[in-house]
C-alpha atoms as a printed R data frame, in Angstrom:
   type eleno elety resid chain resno      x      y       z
1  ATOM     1    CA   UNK     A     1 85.122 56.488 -47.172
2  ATOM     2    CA   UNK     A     2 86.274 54.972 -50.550
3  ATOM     3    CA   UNK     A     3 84.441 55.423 -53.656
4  ATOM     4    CA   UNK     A     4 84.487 53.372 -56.890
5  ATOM     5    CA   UNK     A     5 84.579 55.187 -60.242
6  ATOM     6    CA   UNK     A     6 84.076 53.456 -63.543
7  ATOM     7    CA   UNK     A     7 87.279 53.170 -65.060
8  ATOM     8    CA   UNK     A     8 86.915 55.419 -67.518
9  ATOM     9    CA   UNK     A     9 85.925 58.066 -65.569
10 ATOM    10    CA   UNK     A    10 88.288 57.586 -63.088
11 ATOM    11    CA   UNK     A    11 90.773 57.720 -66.008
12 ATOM    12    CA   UNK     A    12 89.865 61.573 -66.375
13 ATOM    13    CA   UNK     A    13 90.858 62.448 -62.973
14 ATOM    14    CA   UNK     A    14 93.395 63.454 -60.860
15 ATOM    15    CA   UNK     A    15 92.634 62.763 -56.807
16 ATOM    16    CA   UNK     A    16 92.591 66.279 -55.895
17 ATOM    17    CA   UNK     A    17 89.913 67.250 -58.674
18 ATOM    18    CA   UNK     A    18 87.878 64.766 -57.137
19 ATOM    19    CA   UNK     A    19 87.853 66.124 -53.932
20 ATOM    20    CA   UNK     A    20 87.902 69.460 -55.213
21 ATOM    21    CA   UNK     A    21 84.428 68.104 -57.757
22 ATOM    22    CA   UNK     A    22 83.426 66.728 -54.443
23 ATOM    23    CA   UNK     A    23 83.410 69.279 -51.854
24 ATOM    24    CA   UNK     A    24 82.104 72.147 -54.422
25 ATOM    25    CA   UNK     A    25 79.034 69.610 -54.704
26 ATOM    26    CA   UNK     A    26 78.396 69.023 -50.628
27 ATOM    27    CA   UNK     A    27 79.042 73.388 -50.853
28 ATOM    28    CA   UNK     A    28 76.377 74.350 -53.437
29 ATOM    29    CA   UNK     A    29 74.069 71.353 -52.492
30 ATOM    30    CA   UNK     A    30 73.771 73.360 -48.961
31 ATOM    31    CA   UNK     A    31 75.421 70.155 -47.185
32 ATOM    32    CA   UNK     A    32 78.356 71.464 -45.669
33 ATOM    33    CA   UNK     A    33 79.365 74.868 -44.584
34 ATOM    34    CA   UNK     A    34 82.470 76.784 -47.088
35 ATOM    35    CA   UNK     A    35 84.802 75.974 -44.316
36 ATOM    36    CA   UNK     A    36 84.072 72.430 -44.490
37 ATOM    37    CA   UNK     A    37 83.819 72.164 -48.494
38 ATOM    38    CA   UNK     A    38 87.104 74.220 -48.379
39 ATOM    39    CA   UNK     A    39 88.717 71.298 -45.804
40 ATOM    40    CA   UNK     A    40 87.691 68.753 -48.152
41 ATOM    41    CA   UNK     A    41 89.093 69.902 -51.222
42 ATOM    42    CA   UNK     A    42 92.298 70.631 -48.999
43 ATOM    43    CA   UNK     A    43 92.115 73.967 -49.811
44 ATOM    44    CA   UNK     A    44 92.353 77.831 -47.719
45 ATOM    45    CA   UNK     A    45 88.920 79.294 -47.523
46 ATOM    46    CA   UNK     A    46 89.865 82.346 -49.807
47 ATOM    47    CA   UNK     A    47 91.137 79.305 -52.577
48 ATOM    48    CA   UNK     A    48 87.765 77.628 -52.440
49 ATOM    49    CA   UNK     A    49 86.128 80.944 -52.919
50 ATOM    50    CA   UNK     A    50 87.946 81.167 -55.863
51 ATOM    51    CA   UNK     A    51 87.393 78.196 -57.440
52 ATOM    52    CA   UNK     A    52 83.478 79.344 -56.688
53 ATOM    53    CA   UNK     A    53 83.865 81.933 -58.957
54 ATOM    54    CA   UNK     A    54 85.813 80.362 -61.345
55 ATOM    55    CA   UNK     A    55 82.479 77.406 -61.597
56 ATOM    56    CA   UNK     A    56 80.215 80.471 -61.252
57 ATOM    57    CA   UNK     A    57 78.653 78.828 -58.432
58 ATOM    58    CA   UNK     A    58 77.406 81.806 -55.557
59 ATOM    59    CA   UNK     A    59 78.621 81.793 -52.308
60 ATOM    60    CA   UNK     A    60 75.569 80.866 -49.736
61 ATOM    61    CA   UNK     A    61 74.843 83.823 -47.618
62 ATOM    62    CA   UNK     A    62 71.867 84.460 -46.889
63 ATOM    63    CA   UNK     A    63 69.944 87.488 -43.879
64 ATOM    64    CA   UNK     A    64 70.643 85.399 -40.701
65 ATOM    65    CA   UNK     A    65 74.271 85.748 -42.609
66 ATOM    66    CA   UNK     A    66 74.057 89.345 -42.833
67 ATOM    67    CA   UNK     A    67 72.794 89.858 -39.663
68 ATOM    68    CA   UNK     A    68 75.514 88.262 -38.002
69 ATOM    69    CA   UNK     A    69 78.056 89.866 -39.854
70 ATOM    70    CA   UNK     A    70 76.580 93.329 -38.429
71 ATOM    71    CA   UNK     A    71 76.219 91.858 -34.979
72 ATOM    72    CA   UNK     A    72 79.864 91.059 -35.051
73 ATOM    73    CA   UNK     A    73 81.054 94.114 -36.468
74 ATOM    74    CA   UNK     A    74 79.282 96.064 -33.712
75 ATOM    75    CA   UNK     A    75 80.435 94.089 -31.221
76 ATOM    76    CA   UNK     A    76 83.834 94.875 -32.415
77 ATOM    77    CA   UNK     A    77 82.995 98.601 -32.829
78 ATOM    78    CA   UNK     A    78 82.211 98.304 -28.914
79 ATOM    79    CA   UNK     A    79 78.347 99.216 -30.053
Protein backbone atom coordinates (compact mmCIF):
# COMPACT_ATOMS: atom_id res chain seq x y z
CA UNK A 1 0.00 0.00 0.00
CA UNK A 2 1.32 3.59 -0.65
CA UNK A 3 -0.25 6.56 0.74
CA UNK A 4 -0.08 10.22 -0.38
CA UNK A 5 0.36 12.95 2.24
CA UNK A 6 0.01 16.62 1.48
CA UNK A 7 3.30 17.97 1.38
CA UNK A 8 3.24 19.75 4.22
CA UNK A 9 2.25 17.22 6.32
CA UNK A 10 4.39 14.83 5.04
CA UNK A 11 7.09 17.46 5.76
CA UNK A 12 6.42 16.83 9.63
CA UNK A 13 7.20 13.27 9.50
CA UNK A 14 9.62 10.82 9.73
CA UNK A 15 8.53 7.15 8.05
CA UNK A 16 8.61 5.33 11.19
CA UNK A 17 6.20 7.90 13.05
CA UNK A 18 3.93 7.20 10.40
CA UNK A 19 3.74 3.76 10.86
CA UNK A 20 4.06 4.09 14.40
CA UNK A 21 0.71 7.10 14.02
CA UNK A 22 -0.60 4.34 11.89
CA UNK A 23 -0.67 1.17 13.66
CA UNK A 24 -1.63 2.94 17.19
CA UNK A 25 -4.80 4.07 15.05
CA UNK A 26 -5.77 0.34 13.45
CA UNK A 27 -4.88 -0.65 17.66
CA UNK A 28 -7.29 1.73 19.46
CA UNK A 29 -9.82 1.76 16.49
CA UNK A 30 -10.27 -2.16 17.51
CA UNK A 31 -8.93 -3.10 13.84
CA UNK A 32 -6.05 -5.08 14.49
CA UNK A 33 -4.94 -7.09 17.41
CA UNK A 34 -1.56 -5.38 19.69
CA UNK A 35 0.51 -7.96 18.01
CA UNK A 36 -0.39 -6.80 14.70
CA UNK A 37 -0.36 -2.86 15.52
CA UNK A 38 3.01 -3.71 17.23
CA UNK A 39 4.27 -5.50 13.63
CA UNK A 40 3.29 -2.50 11.87
CA UNK A 41 4.97 0.07 13.69
CA UNK A 42 8.04 -2.45 13.57
CA UNK A 43 8.09 -2.55 17.01
CA UNK A 44 8.38 -5.62 20.16
CA UNK A 45 5.03 -6.00 21.76
CA UNK A 46 6.30 -4.68 25.23
CA UNK A 47 7.61 -1.27 22.95
CA UNK A 48 4.15 -0.76 21.54
CA UNK A 49 2.73 -1.09 24.97
CA UNK A 50 4.78 1.57 25.83
CA UNK A 51 4.18 3.92 23.43
CA UNK A 52 0.29 3.11 24.62
CA UNK A 53 0.98 4.58 27.68
CA UNK A 54 3.01 7.18 26.66
CA UNK A 55 -0.44 8.41 24.12
CA UNK A 56 -2.56 7.38 27.14
CA UNK A 57 -4.41 5.20 24.92
CA UNK A 58 -5.71 1.71 27.12
CA UNK A 59 -4.74 -1.48 26.16
CA UNK A 60 -8.02 -3.53 24.81
CA UNK A 61 -8.74 -6.32 27.14
CA UNK A 62 -11.72 -7.02 27.77
CA UNK A 63 -13.70 -10.62 30.03
CA UNK A 64 -13.35 -13.16 27.13
CA UNK A 65 -9.58 -11.62 27.71
CA UNK A 66 -9.58 -12.36 31.25
CA UNK A 67 -11.05 -15.47 30.99
CA UNK A 68 -8.55 -16.80 28.82
CA UNK A 69 -5.79 -15.59 30.67
CA UNK A 70 -7.18 -17.81 33.73
CA UNK A 71 -7.88 -20.71 31.43
CA UNK A 72 -4.29 -20.63 30.42
CA UNK A 73 -2.83 -20.16 33.65
CA UNK A 74 -4.70 -23.23 34.93
CA UNK A 75 -3.84 -25.16 32.29
CA UNK A 76 -0.32 -24.42 33.11
CA UNK A 77 -0.93 -24.97 36.87
CA UNK A 78 -2.02 -28.61 35.60
CA UNK A 79 -5.73 -27.54 37.06
Amino acid sequence: MNLVLPERVEATLKPHEARLDFAVGLYSGGRVTMGTAAEVAGLSIPEFQRELGRRRIPINYGPEDLAADIQAARELAGQ
